[in-house]
Backbone bond lengths (Angstrom), bond angles and torsions (degrees), N, CA, C in turn:
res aa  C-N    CA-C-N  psi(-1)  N-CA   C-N-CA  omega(-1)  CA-C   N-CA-C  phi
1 X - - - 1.460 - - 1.519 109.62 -
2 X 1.427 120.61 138.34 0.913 131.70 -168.20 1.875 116.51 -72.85
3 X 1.271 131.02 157.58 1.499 112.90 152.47 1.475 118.11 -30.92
4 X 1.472 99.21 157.73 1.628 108.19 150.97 1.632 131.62 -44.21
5 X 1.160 119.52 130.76 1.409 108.31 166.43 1.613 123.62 -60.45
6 X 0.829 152.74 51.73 1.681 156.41 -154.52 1.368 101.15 -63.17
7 X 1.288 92.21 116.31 1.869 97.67 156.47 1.494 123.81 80.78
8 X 1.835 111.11 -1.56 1.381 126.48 -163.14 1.672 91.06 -110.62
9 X 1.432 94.76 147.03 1.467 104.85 168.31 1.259 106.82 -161.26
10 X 1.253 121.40 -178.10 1.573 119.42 175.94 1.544 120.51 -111.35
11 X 1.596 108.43 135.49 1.295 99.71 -162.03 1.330 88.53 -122.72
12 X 1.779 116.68 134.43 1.649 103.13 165.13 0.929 148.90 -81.31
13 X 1.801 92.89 -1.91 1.815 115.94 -179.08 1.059 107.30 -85.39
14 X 1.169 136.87 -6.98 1.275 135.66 -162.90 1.857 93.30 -106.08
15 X 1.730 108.80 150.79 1.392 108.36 149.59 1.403 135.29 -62.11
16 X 1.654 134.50 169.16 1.249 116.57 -179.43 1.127 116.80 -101.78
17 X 1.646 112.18 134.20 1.476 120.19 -176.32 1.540 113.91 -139.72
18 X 0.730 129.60 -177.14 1.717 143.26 174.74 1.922 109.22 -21.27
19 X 0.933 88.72 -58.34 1.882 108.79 -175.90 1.583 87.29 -55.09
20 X 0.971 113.97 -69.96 1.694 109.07 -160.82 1.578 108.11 -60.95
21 X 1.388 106.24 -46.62 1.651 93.50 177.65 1.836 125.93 -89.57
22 X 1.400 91.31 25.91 1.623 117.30 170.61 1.274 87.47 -86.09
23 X 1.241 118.91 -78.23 1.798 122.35 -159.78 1.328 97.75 -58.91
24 X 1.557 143.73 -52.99 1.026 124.08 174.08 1.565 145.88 -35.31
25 X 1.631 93.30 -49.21 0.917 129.91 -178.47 1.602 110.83 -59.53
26 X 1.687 106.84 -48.33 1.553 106.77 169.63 1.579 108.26 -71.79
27 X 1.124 118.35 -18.63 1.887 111.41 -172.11 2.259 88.51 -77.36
28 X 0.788 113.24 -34.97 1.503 118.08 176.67 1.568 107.43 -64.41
29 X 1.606 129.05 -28.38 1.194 124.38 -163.76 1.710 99.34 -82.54
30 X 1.978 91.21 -51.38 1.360 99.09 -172.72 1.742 129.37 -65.80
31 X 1.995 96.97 -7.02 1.492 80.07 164.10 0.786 115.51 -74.16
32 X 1.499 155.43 -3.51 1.463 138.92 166.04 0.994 120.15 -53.66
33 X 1.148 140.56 -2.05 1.294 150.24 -170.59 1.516 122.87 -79.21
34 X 1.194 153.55 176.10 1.592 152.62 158.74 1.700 96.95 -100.30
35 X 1.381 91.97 146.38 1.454 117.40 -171.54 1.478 102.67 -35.34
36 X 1.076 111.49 -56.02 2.123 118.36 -162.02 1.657 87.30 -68.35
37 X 1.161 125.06 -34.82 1.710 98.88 -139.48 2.187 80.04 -105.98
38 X 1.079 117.25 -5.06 1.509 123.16 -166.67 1.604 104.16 -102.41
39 X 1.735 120.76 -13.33 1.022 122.21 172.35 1.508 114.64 -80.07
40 X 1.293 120.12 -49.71 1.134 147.77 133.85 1.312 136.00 3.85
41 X 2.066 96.58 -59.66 1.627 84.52 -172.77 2.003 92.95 -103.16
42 X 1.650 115.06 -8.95 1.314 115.97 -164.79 2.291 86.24 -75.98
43 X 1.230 113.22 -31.67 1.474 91.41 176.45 1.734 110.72 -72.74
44 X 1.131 130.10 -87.97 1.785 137.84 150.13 1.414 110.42 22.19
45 X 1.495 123.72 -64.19 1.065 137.97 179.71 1.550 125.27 -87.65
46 X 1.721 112.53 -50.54 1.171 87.26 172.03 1.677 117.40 -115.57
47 X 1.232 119.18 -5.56 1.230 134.43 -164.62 1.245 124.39 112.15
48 X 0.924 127.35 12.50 1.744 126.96 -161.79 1.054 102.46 -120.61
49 X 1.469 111.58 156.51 1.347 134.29 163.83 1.274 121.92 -76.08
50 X 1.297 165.21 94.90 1.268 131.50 -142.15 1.408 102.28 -159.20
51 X 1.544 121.12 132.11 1.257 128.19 -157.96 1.529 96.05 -117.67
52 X 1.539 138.96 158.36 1.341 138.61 -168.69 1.249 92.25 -116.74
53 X 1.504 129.00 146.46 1.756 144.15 163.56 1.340 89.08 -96.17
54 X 1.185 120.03 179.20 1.594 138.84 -175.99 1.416 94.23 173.16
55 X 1.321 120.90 113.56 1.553 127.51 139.83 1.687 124.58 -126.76
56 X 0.870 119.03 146.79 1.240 113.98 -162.74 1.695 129.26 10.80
57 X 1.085 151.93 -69.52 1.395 139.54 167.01 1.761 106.02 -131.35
58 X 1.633 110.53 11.44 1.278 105.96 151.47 1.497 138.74 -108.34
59 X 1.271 120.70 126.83 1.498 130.90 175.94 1.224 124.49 -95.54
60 X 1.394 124.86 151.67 1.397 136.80 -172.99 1.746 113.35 -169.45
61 X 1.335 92.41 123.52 1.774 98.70 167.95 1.720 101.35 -87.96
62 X 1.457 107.39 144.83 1.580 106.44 140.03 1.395 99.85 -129.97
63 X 1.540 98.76 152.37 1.514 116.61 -165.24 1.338 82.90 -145.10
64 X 1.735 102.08 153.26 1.901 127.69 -162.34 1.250 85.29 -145.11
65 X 1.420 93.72 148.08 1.681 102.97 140.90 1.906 94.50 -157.89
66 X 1.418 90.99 -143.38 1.589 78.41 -157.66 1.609 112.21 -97.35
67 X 2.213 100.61 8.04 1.069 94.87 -175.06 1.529 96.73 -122.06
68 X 1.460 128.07 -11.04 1.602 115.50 -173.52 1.937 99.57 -144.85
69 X 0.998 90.67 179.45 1.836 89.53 178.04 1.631 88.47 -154.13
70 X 0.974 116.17 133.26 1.933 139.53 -124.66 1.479 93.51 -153.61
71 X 1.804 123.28 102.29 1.390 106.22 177.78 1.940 87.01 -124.42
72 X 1.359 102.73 119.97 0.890 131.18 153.64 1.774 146.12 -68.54
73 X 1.614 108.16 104.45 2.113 96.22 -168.45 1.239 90.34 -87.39
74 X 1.591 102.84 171.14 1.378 124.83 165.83 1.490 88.28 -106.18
75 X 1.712 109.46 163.43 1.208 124.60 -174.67 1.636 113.72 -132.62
76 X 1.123 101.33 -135.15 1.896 108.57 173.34 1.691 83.37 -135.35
77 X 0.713 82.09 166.53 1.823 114.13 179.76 1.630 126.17 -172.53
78 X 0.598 111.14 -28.23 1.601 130.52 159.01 1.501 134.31 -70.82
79 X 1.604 118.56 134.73 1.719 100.77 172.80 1.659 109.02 -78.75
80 X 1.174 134.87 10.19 1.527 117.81 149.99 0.994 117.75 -78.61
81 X 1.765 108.95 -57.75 1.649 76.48 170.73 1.175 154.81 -130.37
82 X 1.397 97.17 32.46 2.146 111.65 156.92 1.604 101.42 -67.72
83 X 1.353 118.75 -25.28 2.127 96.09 167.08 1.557 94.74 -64.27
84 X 1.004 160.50 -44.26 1.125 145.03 -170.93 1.638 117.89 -42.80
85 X 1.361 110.21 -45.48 1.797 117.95 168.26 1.385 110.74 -86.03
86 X 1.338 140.29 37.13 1.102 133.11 -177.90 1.421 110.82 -69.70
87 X 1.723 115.04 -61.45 1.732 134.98 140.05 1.232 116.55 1.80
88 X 1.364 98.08 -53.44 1.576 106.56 -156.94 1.777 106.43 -82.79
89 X 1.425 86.68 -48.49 2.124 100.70 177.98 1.701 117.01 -59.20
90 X 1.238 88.84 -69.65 1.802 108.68 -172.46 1.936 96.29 -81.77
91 X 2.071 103.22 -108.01 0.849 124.70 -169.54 1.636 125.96 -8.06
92 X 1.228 110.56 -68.31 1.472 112.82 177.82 1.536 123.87 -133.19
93 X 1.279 106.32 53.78 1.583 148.90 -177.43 1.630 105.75 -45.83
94 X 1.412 96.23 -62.59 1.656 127.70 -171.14 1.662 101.14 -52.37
95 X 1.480 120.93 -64.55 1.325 128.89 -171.58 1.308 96.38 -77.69
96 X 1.238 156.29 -36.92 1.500 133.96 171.00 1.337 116.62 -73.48
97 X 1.531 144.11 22.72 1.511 133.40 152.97 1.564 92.98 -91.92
98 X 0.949 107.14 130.78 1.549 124.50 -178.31 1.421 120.56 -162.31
99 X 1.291 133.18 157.04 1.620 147.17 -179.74 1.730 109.40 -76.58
100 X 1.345 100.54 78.20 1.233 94.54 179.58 2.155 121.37 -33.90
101 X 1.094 111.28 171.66 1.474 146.44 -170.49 1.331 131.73 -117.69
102 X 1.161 120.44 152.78 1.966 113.47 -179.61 1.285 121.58 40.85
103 X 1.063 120.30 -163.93 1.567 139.47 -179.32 1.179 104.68 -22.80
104 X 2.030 111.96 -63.95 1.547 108.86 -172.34 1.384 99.52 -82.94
105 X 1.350 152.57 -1.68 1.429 126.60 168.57 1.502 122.10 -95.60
106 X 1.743 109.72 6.81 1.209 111.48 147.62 1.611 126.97 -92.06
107 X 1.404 119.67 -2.79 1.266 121.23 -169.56 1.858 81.12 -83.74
108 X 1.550 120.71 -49.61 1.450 107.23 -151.89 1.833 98.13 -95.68
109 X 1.250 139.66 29.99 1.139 161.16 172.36 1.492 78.57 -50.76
110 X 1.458 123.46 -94.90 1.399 125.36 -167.66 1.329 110.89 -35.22
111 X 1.141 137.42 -2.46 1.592 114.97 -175.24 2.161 89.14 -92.23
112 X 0.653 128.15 14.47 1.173 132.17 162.85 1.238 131.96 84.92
113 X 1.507 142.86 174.87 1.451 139.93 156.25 0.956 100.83 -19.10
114 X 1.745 117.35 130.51 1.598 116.36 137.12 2.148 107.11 81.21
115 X 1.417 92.55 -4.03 2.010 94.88 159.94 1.108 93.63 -100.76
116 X 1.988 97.58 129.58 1.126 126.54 160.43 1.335 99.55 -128.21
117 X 1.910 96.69 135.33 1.616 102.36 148.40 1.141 128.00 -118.08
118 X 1.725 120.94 -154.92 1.347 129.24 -166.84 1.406 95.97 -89.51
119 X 1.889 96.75 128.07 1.399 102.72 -176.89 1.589 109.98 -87.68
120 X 1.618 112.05 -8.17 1.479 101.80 163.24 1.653 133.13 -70.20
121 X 1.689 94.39 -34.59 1.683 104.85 162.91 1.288 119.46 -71.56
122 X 1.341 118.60 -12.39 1.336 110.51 -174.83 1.358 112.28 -71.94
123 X 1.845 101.76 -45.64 1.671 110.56 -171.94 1.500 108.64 -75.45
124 X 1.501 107.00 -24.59 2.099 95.39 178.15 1.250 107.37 -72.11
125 X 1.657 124.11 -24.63 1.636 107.73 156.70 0.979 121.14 -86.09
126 X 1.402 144.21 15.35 1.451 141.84 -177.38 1.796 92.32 -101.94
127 X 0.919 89.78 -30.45 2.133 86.97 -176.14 1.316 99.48 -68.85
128 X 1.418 144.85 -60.72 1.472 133.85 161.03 1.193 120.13 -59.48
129 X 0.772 130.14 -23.60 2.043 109.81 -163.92 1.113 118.06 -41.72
130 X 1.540 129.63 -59.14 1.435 137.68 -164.21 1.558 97.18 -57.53
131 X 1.390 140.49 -57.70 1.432 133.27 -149.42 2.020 88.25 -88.88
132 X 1.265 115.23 -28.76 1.509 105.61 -169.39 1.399 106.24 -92.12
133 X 1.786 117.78 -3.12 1.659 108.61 -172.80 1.554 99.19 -102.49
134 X 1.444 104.05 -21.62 1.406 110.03 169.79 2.170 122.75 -72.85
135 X 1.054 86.62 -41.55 1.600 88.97 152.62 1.050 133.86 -53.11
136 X 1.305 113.45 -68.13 2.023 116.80 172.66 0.980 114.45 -70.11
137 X 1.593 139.25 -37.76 1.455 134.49 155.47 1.655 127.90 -44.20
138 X 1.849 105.12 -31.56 1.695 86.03 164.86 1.280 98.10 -91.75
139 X 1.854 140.27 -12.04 1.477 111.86 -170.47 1.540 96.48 -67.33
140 X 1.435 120.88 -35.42 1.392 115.10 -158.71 1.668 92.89 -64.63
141 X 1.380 125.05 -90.79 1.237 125.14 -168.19 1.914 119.34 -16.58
142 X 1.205 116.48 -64.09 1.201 124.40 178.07 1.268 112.57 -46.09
143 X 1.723 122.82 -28.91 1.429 107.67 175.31 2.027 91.53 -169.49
144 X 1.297 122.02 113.38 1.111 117.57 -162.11 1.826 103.02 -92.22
145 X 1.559 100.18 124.42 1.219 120.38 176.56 1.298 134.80 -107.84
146 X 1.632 142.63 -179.55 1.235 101.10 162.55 1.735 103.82 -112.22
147 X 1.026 84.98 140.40 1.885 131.37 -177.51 1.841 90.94 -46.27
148 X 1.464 131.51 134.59 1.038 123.79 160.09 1.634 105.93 -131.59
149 X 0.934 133.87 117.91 1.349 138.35 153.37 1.805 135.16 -56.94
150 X 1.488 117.88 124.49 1.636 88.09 -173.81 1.831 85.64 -144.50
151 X 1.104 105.20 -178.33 1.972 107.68 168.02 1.804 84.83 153.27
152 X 1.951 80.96 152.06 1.576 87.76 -170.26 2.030 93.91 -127.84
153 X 1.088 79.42 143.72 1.759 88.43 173.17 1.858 92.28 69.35
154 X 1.876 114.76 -142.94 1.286 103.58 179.42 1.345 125.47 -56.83
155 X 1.775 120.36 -2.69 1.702 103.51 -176.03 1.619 83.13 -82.83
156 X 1.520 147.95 -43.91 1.305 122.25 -168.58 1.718 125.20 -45.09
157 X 1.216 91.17 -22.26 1.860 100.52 -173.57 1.752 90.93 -63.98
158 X 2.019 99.46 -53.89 1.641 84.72 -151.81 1.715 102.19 -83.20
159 X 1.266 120.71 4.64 1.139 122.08 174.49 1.588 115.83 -57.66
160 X 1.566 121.51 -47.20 1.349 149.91 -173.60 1.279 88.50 -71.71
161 X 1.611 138.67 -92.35 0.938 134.19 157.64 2.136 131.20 19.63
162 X 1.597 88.61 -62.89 1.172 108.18 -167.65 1.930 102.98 -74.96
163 X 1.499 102.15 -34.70 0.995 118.90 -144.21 1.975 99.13 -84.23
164 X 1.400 102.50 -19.63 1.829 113.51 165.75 1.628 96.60 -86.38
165 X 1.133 145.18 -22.14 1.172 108.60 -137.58 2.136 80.41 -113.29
166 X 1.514 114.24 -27.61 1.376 108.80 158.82 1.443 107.32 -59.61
167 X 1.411 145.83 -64.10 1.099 140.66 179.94 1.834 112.16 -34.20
168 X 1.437 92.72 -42.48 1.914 91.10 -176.14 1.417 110.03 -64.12
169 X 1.167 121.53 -29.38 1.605 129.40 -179.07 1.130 126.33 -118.65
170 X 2.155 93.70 50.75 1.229 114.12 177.18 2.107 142.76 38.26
171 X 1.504 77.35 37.21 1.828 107.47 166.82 1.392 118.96 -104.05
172 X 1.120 118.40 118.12 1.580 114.43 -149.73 1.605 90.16 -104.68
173 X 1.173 100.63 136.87 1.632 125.35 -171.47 1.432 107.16 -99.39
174 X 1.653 114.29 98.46 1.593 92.23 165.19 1.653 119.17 -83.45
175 X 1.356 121.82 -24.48 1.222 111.83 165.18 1.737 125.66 -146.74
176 X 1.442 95.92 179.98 1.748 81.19 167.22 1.246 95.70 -155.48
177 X 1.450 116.90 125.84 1.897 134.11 -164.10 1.657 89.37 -115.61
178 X 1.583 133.93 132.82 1.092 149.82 -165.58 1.623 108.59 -146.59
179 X 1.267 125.29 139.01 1.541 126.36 -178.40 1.373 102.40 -148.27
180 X 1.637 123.91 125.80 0.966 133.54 -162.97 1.349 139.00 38.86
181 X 1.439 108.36 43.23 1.909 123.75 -154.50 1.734 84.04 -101.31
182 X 1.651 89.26 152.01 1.567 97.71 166.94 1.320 117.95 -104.93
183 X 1.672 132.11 169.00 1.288 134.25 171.07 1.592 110.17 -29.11
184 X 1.487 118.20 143.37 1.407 115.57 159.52 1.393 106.46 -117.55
185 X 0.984 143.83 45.68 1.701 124.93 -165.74 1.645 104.03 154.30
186 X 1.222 114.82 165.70 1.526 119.65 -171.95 2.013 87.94 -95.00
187 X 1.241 103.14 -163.50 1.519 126.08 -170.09 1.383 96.44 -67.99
188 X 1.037 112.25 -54.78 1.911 103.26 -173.62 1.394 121.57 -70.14
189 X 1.233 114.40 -27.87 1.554 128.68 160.55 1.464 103.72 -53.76
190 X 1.170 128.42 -73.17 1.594 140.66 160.63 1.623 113.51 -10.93
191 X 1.442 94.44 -70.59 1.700 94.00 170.32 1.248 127.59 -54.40
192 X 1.216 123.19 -44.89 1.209 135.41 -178.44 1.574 116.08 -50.73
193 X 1.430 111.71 -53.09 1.735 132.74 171.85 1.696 100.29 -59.85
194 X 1.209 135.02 -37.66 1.230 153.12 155.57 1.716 109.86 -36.48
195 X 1.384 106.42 -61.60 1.655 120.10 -147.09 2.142 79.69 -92.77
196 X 1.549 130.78 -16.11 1.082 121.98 -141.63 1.820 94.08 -113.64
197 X 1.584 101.69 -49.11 1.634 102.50 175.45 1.341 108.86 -135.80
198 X 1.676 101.61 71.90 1.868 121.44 162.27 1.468 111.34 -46.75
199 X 1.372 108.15 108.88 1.282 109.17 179.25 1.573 119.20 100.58
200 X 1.054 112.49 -30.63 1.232 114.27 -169.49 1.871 119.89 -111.70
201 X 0.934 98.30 28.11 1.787 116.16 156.87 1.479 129.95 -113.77
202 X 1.078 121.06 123.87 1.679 131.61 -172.46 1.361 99.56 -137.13
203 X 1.538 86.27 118.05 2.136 104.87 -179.02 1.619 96.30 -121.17
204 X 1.480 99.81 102.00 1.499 117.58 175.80 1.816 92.51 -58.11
205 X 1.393 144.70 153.40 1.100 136.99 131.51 1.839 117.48 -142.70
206 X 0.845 109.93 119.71 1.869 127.38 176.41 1.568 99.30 -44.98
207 X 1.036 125.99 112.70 1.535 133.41 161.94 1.926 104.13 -25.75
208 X 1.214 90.62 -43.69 2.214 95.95 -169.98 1.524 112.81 -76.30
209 X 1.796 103.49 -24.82 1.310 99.70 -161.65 1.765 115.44 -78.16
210 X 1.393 89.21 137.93 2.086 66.46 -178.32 1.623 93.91 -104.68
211 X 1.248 137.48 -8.76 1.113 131.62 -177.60 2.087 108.74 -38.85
212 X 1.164 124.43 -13.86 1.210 132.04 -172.41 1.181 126.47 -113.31
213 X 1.559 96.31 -3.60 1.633 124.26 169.86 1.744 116.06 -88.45
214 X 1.274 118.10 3.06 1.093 146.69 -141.51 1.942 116.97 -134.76
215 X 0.955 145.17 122.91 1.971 118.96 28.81 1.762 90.09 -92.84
216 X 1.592 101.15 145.59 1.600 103.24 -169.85 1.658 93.34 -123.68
217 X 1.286 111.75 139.16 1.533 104.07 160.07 1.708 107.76 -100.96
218 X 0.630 147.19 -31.03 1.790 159.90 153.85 1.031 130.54 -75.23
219 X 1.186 144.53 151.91 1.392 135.06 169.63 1.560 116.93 -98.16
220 X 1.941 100.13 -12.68 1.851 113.13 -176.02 1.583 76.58 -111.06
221 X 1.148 154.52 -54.26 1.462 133.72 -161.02 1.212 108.39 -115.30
222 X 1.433 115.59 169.03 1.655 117.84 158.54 1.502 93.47 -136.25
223 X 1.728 99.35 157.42 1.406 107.24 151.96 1.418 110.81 -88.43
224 X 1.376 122.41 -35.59 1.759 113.86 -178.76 1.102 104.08 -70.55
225 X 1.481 96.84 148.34 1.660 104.39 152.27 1.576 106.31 -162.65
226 X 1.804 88.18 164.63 1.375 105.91 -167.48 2.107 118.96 -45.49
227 X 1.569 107.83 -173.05 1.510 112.56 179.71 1.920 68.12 -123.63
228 X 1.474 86.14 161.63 1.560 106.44 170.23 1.945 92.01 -79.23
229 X 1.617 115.25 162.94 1.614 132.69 5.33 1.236 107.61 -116.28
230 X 1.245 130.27 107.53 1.506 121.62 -151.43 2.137 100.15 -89.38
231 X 0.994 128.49 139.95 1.544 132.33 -159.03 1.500 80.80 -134.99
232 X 1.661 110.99 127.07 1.511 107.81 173.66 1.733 95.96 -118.13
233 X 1.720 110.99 165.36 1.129 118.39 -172.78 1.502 105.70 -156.95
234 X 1.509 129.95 151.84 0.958 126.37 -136.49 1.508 140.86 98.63
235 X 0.986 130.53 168.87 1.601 122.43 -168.54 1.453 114.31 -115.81
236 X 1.110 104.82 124.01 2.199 107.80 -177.21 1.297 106.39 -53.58
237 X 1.743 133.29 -27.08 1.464 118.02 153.18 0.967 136.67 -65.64
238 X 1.146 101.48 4.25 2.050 92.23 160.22 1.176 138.83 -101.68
239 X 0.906 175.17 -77.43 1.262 157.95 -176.43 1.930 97.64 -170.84
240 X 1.041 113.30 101.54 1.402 108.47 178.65 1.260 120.74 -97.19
241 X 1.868 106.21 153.37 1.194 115.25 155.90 1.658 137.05 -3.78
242 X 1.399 99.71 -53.58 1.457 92.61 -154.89 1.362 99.26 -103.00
243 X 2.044 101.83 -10.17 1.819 85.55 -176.82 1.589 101.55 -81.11
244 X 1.574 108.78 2.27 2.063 101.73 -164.40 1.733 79.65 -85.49
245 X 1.758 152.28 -25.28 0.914 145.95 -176.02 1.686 104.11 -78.74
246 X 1.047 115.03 -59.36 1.701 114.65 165.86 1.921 110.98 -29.51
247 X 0.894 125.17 -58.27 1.635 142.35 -154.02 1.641 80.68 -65.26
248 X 1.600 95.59 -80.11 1.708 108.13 177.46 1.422 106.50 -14.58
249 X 1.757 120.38 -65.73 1.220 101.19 -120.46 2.035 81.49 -97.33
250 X 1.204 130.45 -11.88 0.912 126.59 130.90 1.523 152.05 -4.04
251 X 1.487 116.18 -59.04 1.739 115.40 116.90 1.357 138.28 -63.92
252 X 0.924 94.12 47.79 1.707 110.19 166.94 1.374 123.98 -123.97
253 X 1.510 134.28 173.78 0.967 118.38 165.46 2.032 104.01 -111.57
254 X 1.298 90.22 -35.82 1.682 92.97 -178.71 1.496 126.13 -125.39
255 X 1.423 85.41 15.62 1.626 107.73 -176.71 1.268 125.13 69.19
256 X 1.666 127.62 29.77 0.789 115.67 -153.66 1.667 105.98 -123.53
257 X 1.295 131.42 156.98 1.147 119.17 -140.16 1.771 107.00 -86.66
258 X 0.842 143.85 56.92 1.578 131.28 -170.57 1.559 119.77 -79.89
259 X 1.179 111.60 179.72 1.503 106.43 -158.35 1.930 109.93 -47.76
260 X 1.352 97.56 -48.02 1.501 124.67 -171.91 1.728 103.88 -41.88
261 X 1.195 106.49 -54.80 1.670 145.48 -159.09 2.069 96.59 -73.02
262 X 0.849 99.55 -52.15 1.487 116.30 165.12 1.375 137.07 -44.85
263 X 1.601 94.03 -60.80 1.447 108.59 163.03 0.865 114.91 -55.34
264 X 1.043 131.55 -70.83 2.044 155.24 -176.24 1.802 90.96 -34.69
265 X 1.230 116.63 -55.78 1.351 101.54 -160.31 1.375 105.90 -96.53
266 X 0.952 126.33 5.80 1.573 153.64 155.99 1.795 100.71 -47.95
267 X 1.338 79.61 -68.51 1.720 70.54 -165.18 1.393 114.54 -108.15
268 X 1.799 114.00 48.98 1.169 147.02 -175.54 1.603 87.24 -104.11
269 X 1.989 105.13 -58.19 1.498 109.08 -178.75 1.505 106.62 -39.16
270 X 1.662 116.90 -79.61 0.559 125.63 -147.05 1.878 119.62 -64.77
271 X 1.531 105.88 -4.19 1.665 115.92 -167.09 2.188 74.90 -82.00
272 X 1.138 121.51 -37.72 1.402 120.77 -159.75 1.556 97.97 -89.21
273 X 1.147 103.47 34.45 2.352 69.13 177.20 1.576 108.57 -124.94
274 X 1.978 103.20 26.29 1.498 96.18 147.20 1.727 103.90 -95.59
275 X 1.095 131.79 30.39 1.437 145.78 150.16 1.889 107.35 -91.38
276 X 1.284 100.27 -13.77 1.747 76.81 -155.96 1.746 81.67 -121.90
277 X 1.123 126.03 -8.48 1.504 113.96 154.07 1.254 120.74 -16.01
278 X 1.268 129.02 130.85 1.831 124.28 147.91 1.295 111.36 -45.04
279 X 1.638 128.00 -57.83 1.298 148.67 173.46 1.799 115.29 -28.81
280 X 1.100 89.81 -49.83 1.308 94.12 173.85 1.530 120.62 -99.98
281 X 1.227 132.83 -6.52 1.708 140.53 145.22 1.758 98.31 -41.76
282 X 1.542 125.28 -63.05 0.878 160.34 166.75 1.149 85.55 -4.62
283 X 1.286 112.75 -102.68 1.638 144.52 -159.19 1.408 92.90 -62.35
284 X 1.092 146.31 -65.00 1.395 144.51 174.59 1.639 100.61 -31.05
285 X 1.308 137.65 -69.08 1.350 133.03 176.01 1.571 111.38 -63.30
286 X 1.034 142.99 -36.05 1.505 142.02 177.48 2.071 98.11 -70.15
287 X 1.055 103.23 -19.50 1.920 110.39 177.99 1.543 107.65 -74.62
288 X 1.256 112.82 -56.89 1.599 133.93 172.30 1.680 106.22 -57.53
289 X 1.539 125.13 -48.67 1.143 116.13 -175.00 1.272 116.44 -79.01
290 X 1.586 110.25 18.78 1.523 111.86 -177.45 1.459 115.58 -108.92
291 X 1.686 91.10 -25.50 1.311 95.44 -161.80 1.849 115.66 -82.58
């Protein structure tokens, strides 16, 4: 665990810079935490009150105070358990962009003709919503704040995610801060998050990490792609992301992902995920706020 945040807070008048996705960035560290010891350090550290959801393998802080209400994902960070999304990233990429269904495929109806997203992110936010939309909906009502969104690695996906579907049921989003999150949605999905919160998306990504290069069906095309404003960090001498996807796709013949093709870049992820650390997002923004 990192130092204290000292002296940082979030201001909404202000534009977004370093400071804000410091505090974010630590509300992203500290969901790793267990409920007792995450209540604890999210007041101490950042000011908030902040209670943990848990439903089946999704997590989320929301944290209040008297000036913002701060919902925080938990992610993977770990090689136990980012192999758990392997399926989801690489392997069978292709069959999870799909037209969502029910409840949540009428909330994302508006993202329009022909947006599809990830039907695995869809359901790790469909397992919370009710206990986490009911939370921020009475913090909002009881005293209306602005709403900040954050999650690192897979909570950034469901952070974005989360962050249309409060907007659909009239919860006004001032932002959403993301660090090492992967694609949720093809190009028109993209636009839509674009056309929905102008200005108000920040995609931290590590030059090394490929976790954000990711879920890919091709190695020459994708159907996913990113939401604007992507902010990179890290140093152009190191070994990047996209050249460990270049090398990959190189043993290929058509770039296309098969079991073989998978592996290989599998444990491309995994040679990179002291890039895809929170810890080191961390230090990457405390580097910038120095300079």
């Amino acid at each position: 665990m990192s130092d204290s945040v000292v002296g940082l807070k979030l201001d909404a008048n202000a534009n977004h810079d370093e400071s804000h996705a410091t505090y974010l960035g630590r509300a992203c560290e500290l969901a790793y935490l267990d409920a007792k010891q995450g209540s604890i350090e999210f007041r101490k550290q950042l000011g908030l009150d902040a209670e943990l959801i848990s439903i089946s393998n999704t997590q989320a802080y929301i944290g209040e105070n008297d000036g913002a209400i701060v919902v925080a994902f938990r992610g993977s960070e770990s090689f136990t358990t980012i192999d758990g999304f392997k399926d989801w990233l690489l392997t069978n990429a292709r069959n999870f962009l799909i037209l969502p269904e029910g409840r949540i495929g009428t909330d994302f109806a508006a993202a329009g003709v022909g947006a599809r997203f990830h039907s695995g992110f869809m359901s790790a936010l469909n397992d919370i919503w009710d206990p986490l939309f009911a939370k921020v909906d009475n913090a909002y009502s009881e005293c209306e704040r602005p709403v900040w969104l954050t999650g690192h690695s897979l909570g950034g996906a469901l952070a974005l995610l989360c962050a249309w579907r409060l907007h659909q049921h009239f919860v006004a989003v001032h932002q959403i801060c993301t660090f090492g999150a992967p694609m949720i949605g093809n190009d028109i999905a993209a636009e839509a998050f674009k056309r929905e919160f102008p200005s108000k998306i920040y995609r931290y990504v590590d030059i090394g990490d490929i976790v954000p290069k990711l879920p890919t069906i091709s190695l020459f095309s994708n159907s996913y792609a990113h939401c604007d404003t992507e902010i990179v960090v890290g140093e152009a001498t190191e070994k990047s992301a996209l050249n460990c996807l270049k090398e990959t796709a190189a043993q290929t013949v058509d770039g296309a992902i098969n079991s073989l093709v998978a592996n290989s870049l599998w444990s491309e992820v995994k040679k990179g995920m002291p890039s895809h650390l929170m810890g080191n997002y961390l230090s990457r923004l405390t580097s910038k706020r120095r300079q």
